[in-house]
RODO-2510 file (C-alpha; in nm, 4 decimals, decimal comma):
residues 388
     n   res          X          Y          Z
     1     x     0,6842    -0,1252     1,8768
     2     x     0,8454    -0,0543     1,5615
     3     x     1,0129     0,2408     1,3294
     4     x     0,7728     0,5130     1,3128
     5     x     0,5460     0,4640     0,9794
     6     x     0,3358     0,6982     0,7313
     7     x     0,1752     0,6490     0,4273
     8     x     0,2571     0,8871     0,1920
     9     x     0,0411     0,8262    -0,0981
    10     x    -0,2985     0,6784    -0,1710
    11     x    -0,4920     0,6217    -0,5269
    12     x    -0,8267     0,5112    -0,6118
    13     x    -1,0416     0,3907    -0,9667
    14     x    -1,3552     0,5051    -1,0395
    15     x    -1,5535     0,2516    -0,8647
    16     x    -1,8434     0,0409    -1,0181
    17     x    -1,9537    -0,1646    -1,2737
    18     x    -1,6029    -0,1061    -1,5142
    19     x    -1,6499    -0,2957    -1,8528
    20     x    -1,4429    -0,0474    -2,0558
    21     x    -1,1476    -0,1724    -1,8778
    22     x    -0,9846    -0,5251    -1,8228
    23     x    -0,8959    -0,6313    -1,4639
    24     x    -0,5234    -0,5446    -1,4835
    25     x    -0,5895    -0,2051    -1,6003
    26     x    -0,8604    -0,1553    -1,3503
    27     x    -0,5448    -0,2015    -1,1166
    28     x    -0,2819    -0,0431    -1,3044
    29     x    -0,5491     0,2983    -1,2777
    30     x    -0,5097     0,3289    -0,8487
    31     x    -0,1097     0,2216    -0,8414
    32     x    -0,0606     0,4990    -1,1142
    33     x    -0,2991     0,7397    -0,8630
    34     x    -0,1136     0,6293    -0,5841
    35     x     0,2332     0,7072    -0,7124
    36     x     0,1306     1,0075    -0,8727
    37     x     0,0070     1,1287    -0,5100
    38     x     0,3179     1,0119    -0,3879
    39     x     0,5702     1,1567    -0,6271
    40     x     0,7608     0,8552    -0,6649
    41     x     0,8135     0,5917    -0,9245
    42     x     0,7878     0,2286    -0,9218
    43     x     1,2168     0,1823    -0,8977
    44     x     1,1450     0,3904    -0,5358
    45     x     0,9603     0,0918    -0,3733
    46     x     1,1305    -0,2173    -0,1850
    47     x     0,8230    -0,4516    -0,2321
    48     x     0,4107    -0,5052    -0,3063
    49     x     0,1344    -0,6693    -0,0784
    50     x    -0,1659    -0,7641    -0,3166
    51     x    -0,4721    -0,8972    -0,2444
    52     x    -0,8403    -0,9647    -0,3049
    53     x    -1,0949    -1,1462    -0,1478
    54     x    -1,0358    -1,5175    -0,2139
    55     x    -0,9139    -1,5825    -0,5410
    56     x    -1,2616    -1,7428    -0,6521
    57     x    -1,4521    -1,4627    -0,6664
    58     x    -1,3498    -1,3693    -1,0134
    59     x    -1,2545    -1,7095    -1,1058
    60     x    -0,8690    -1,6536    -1,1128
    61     x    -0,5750    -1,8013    -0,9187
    62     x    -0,2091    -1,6319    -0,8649
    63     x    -0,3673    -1,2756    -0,9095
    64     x    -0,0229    -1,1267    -0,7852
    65     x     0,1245    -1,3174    -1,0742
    66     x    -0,1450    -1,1896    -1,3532
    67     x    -0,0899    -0,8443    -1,2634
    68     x     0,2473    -0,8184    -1,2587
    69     x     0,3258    -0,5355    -1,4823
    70     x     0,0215    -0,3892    -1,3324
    71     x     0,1781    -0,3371    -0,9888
    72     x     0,4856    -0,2668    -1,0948
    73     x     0,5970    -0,5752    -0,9001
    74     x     0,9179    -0,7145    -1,1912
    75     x     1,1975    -0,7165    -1,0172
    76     x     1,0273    -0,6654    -0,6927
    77     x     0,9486    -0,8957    -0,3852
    78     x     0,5800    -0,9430    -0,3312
    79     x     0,3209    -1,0870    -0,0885
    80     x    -0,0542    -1,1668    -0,1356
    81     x    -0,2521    -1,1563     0,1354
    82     x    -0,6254    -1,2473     0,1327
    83     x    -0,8881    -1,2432     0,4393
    84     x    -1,1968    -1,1886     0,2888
    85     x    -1,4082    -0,8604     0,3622
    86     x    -1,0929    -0,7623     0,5636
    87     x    -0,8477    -0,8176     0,3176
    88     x    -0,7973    -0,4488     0,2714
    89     x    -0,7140    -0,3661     0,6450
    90     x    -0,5056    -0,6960     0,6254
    91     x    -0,2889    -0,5536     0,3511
    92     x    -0,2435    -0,2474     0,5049
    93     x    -0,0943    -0,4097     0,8279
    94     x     0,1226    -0,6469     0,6372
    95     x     0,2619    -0,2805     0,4360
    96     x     0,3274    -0,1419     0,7917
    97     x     0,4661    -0,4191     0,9669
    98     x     0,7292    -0,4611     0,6660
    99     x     0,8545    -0,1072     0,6473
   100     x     0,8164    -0,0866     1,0925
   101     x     1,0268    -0,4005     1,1186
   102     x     1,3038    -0,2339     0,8780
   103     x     1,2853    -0,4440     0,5860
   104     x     1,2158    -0,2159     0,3563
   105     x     1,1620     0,1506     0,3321
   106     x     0,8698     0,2656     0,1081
   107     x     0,6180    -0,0668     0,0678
   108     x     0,3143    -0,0435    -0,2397
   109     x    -0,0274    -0,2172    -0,1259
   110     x    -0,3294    -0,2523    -0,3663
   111     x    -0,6327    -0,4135    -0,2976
   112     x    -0,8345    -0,5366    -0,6039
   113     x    -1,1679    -0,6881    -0,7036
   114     x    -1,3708    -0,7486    -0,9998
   115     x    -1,7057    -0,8632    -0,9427
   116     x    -1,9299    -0,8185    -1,2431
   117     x    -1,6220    -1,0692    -1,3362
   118     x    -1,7945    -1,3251    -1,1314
   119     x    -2,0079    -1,5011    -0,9011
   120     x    -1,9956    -1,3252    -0,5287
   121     x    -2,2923    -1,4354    -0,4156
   122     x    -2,2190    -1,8209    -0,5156
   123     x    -1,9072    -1,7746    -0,3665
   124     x    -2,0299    -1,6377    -0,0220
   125     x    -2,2723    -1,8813    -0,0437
   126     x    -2,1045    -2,2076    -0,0677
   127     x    -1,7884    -2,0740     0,1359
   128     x    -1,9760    -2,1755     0,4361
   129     x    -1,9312    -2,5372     0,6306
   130     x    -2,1259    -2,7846     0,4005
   131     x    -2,2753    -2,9487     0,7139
   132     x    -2,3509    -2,6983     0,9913
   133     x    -2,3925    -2,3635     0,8112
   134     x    -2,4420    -2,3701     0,5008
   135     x    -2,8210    -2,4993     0,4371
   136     x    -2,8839    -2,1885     0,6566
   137     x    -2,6485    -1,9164     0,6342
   138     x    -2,8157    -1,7710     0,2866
   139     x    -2,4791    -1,6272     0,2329
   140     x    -2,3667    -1,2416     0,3501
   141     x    -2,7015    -1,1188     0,4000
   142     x    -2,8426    -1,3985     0,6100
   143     x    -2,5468    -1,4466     0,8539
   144     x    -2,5770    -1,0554     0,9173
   145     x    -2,9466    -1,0696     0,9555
   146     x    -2,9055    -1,3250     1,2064
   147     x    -2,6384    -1,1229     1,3641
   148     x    -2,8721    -0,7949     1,3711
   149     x    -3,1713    -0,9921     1,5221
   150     x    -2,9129    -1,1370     1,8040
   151     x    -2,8138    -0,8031     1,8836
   152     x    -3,1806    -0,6402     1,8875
   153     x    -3,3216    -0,9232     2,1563
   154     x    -2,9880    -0,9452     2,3389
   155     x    -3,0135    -0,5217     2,4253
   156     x    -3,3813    -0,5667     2,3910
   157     x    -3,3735    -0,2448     2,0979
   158     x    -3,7162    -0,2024     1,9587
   159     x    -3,7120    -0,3144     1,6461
   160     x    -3,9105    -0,0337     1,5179
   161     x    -3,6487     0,2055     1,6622
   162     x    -3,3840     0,0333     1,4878
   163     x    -3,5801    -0,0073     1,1540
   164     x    -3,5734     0,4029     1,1709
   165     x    -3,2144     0,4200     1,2362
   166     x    -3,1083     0,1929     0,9986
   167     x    -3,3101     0,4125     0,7663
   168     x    -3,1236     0,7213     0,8559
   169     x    -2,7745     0,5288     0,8395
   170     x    -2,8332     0,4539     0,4546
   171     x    -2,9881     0,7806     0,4118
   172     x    -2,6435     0,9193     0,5599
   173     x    -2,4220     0,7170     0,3104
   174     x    -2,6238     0,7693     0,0137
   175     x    -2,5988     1,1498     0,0350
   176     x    -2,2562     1,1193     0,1609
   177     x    -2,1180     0,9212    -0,2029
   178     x    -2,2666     1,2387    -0,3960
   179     x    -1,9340     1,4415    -0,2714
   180     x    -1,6991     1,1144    -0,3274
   181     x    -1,5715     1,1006    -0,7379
   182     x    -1,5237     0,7496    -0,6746
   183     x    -1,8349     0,6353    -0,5337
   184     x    -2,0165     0,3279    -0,7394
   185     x    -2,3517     0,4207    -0,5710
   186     x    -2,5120     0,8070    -0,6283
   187     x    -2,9017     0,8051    -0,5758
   188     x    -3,0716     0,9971    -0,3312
   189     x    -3,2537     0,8060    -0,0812
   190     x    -3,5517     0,9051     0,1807
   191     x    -3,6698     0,6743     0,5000
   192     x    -3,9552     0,5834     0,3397
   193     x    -3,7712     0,4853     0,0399
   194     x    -3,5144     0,2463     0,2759
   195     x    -3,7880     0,1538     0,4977
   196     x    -4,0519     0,0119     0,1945
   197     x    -3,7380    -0,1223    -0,0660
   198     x    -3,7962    -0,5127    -0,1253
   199     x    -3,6815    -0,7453     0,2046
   200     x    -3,3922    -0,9339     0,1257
   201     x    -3,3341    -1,1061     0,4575
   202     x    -3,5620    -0,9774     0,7109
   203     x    -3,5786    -0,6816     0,8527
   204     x    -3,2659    -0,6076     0,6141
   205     x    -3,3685    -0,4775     0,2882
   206     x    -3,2311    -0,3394    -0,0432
   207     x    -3,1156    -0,0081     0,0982
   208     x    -2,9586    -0,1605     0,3598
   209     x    -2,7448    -0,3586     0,1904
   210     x    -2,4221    -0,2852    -0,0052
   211     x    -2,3341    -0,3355    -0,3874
   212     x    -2,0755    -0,5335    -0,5853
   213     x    -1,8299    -0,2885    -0,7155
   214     x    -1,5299    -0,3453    -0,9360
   215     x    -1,2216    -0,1362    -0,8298
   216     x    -0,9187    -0,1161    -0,6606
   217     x    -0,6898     0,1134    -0,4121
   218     x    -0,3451     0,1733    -0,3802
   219     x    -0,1471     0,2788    -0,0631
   220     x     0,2115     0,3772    -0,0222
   221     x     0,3761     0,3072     0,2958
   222     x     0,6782     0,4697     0,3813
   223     x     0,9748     0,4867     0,6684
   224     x     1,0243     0,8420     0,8662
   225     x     1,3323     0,8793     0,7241
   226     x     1,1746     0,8542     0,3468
   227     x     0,8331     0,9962     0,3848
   228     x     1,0080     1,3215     0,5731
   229     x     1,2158     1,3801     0,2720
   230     x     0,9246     1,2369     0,0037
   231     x     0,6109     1,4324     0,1532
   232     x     0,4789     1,7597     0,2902
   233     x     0,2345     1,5899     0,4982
   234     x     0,1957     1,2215     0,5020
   235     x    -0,0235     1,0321     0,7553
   236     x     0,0939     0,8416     1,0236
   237     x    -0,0221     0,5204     1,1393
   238     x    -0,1215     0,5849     1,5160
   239     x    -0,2630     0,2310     1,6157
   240     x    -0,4043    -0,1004     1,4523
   241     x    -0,5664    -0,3890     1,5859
   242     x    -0,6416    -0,6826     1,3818
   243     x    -0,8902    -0,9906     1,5895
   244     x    -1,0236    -1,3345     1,4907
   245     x    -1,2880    -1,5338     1,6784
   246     x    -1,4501    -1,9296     1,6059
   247     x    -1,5138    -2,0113     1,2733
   248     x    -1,8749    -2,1311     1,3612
   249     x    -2,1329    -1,8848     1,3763
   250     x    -2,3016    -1,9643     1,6734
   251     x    -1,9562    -2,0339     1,8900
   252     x    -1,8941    -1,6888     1,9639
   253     x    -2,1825    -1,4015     2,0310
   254     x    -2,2044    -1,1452     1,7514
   255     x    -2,4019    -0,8985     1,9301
   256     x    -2,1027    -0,8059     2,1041
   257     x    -1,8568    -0,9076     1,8836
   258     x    -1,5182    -1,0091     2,0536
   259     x    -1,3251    -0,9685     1,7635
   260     x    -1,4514    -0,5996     1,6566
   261     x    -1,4375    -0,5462     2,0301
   262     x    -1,0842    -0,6348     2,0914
   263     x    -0,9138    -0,5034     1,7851
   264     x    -1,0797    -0,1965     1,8780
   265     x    -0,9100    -0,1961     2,2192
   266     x    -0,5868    -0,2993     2,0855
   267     x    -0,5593    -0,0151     1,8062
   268     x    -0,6647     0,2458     2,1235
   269     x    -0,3635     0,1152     2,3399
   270     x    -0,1739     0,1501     2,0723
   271     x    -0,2467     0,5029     1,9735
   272     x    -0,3005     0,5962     2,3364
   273     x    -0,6847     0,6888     2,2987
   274     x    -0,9139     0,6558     2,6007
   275     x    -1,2016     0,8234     2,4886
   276     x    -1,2849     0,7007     2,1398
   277     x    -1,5979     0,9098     2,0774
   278     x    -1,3858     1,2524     2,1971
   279     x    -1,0776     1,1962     2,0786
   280     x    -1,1270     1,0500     1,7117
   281     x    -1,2581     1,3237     1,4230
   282     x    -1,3366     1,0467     1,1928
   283     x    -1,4343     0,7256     1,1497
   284     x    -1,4214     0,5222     0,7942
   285     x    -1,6498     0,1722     0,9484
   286     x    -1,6880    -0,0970     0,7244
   287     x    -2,0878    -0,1034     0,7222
   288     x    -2,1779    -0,3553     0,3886
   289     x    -2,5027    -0,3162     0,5942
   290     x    -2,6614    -0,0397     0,7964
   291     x    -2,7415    -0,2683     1,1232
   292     x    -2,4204    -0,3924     1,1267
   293     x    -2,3111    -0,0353     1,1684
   294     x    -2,4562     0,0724     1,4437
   295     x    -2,3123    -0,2544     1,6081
   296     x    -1,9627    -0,1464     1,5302
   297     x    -2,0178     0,1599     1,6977
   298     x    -2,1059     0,0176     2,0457
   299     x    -1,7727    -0,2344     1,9736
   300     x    -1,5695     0,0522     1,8857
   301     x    -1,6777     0,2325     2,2215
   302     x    -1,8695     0,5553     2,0338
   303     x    -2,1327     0,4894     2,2397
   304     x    -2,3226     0,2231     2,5088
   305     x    -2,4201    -0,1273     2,4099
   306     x    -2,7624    -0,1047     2,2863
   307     x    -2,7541     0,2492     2,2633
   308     x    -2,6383     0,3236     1,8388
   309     x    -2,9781     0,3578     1,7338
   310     x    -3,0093     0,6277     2,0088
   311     x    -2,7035     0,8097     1,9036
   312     x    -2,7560     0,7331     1,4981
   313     x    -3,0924     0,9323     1,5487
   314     x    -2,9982     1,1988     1,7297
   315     x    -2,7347     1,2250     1,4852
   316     x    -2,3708     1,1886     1,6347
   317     x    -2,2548     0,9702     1,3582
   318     x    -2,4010     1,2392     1,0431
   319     x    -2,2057     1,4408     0,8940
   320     x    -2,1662     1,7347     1,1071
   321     x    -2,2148     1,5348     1,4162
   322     x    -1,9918     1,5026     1,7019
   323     x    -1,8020     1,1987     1,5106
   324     x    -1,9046     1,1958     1,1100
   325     x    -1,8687     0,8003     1,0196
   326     x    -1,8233     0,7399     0,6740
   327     x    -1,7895     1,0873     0,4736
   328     x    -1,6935     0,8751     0,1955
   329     x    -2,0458     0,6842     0,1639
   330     x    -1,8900     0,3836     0,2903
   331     x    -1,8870     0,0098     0,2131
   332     x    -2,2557     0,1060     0,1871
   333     x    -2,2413     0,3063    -0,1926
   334     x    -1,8877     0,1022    -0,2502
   335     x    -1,7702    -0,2317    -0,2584
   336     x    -1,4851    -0,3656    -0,4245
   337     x    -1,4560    -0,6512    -0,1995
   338     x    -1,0515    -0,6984    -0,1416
   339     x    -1,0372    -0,3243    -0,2244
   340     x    -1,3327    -0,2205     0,0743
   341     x    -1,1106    -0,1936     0,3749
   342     x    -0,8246    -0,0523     0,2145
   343     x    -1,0523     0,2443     0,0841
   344     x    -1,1306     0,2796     0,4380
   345     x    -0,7700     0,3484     0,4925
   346     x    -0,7104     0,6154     0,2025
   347     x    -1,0233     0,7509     0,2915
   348     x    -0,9098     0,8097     0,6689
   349     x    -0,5277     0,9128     0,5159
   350     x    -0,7282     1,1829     0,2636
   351     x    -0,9340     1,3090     0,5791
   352     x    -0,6041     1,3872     0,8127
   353     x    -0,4109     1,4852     0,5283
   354     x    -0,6704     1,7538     0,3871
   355     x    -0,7341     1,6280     0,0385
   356     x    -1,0679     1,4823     0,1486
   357     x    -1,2418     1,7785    -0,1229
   358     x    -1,5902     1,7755    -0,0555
   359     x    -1,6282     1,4876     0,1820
   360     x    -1,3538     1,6688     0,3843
   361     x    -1,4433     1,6316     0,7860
   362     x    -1,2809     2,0135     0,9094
   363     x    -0,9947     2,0041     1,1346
   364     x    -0,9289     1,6195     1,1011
   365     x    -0,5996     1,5151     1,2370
   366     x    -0,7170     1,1683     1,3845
   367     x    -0,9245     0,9104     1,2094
   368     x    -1,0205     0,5533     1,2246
   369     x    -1,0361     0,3065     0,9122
   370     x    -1,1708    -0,0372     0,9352
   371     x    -1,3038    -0,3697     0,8028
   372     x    -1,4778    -0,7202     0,8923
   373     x    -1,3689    -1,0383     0,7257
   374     x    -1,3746    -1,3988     0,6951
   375     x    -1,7181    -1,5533     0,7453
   376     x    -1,8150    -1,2939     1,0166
   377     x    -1,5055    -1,3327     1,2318
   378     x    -1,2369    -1,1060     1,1659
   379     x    -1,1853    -0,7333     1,2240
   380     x    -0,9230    -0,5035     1,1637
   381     x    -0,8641    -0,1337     1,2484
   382     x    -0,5808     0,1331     1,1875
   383     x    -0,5607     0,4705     1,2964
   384     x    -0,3754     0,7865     1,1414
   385     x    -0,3138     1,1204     1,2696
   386     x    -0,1890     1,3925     1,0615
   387     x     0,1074     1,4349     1,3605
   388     x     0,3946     1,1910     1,4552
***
């Protein structure tokens, strides 16, 4: 275990389809945010982690290098880090383990993404094995349908019953976004309307799936020492877990998920939780679709396996429920890929903090942020309480 580690500022864009701005503003926007939060100035920090999703998705290499006056990096020692959907929780571990290890003191991590820039889909696509996977895997949406379908026949979950969960579970987000200011996604959505939108991989359809967003996050990482003098009331990082599994699909089984599963446990030893469901007051899950959600519940231990469509519809996970997932609107109404799991972070930091404004959870002092990466085989998790 190392030093003792808070973050002591976060900073979002405006999150969406963002012509009016080039991709180096875009990012200049949340490291401004997040150092405005902070009350700091670029000379404060000892280094940057930057990422996005691979460096394909907008068509540029060396991103750390393109935005350099952007971060505020000149000068400054840097490190990119990219992991796909999970890049954001990635970047937020490499932050902590620099500052926890005592190489630096205050740390600056943004997560970044373009995608009206480019071709997401075409990259998701072909970033698949040519000769085993990719004829078949459809990219994001067909490797999670697969996954959902695994999961419903392995529990044996009527699929009807799920269908009407997964309803409620975009329902949820949707109305959620309307009190997030940086939400890409605002329209209000009914069961019937998620239920009836066009199939896109069956049973997932439109509703159910998430958008491309461009956007980007900024966190600031800090030692005790520093965030004691710098901030009021920063938010320390409790636990993480971070889990990989086969590259393959079908070598590892996705309706339990071993790597979700086991990051899960390792961010709980860490924080000393025992009793996920009781103990945490909110949960930011990385859901770019509403199946997939209710998996990560039974991985994260919120409830039985087999049993989230159960607890989604007697509403547990709804705001106001015994554990409100997502306040935010989630990966669900917001997806700036390399950005996505970082949000998840700041979103968790805002909720124990208090500066969650309308989306804020009452009472929060311990939350859980998260994110899946790769080609459906990493996971990450971190968990901040508003107490040391």
């Amino acid at each position: 275990m190392g030093k003792p580690v808070a973050i002591i500022g976060t900073g979002q864009t405006n999150h969406g389809r963002r012509r009016d701005v080039s991709y180096p503003e875009l990012v200049r926007e949340a490291v401004v945010a997040a150092f405005e939060d902070a009350g700091i100035t670029p000379q404060d920090i000892d280094g940057v982690v930057s990422g996005t999703m691979p460096s394909m998705m907008e068509g540029i290499s060396l991103t750390h290098f393109y935005f350099a006056d952007a971060l505020c990096q000149v000068g400054k020692p840097i490190l990119k880090v990219e992991t796909c959907g999970s890049t954001g929780q990635s970047l937020g571990h490499c932050g902590y383990y620099w500052v926890a290890s005592g190489m630096g003191d205050i740390v600056l991590v943004v997560g970044h993404e373009k995608m009206h820039e480019g071709d997401s889909q075409a990259t998701m696509t072909t970033v698949f094995d040519p000769f085993f996977q990719q004829t078949f895997a459809a990219g994001a949406p067909g490797i999670f349908t697969m996954q959902c379908m695994e999961w419903m026949y392995r529990f044996n979950i009527d699929e009807q019953k799920a269908r009407e969960a997964a309803a409620l579970v975009s329902v949820s987000n949707h109305d959620n976004a309307f009190d997030n200011p940086y939400a890409h996604i605002k329209i209000r959505v009914t069961v019937d309307d998620v239920k009836s939108a066009k199939v896109i991989t069956y049973p997932v359809r439109l509703l159910d799936v998430c958008p491309n967003s461009d956007g980007a996050c900024a966190v600031i990482f800090a030692s005790e020492e520093k965030a004691k003098k710098i901030c009021k009331k920063p938010a320390w990082i409790k636990g993480m877990g971070f889990r990989g599994e086969e590259f393959f699909f079908g070598e590892s089984d996705k309706s339990v998920w071993p790597s979700a599963t086991e990051a899960a446990k390792e961010a709980y030893n860490m924080a000393g939780i025992r009793d996920p469901l009781k103990e945490l007051d909110v949960a930011e899950v990385y859901n770019p679709f509403t199946y997939q959600e209710m998996i990560f519940y039974e991985c994260f231990g919120f409830c039985p396996r087999g049993e989230g469509p159960d607890y989604v519809l007697k509403g547990t996970f709804k705001k106001g429920g015994k554990l409100p997932c997502d306040p935010s609107g989630g990966t669900l109404c917001t997806n700036p890929i390399g950005a996505t799991g970082l949000i998840r972070l700041a979103e968790s930091v805002l909720q124990v903090t208090g500066k969650a404004g309308d989306r804020q959870v009452e009472g929060a002092k311990l939350a859980l942020s998260h994110a899946m990466g790769g080609t459906d085989q990493f996971n990450g998790i971190t968990i901040v309480s508003s107490e040391l």
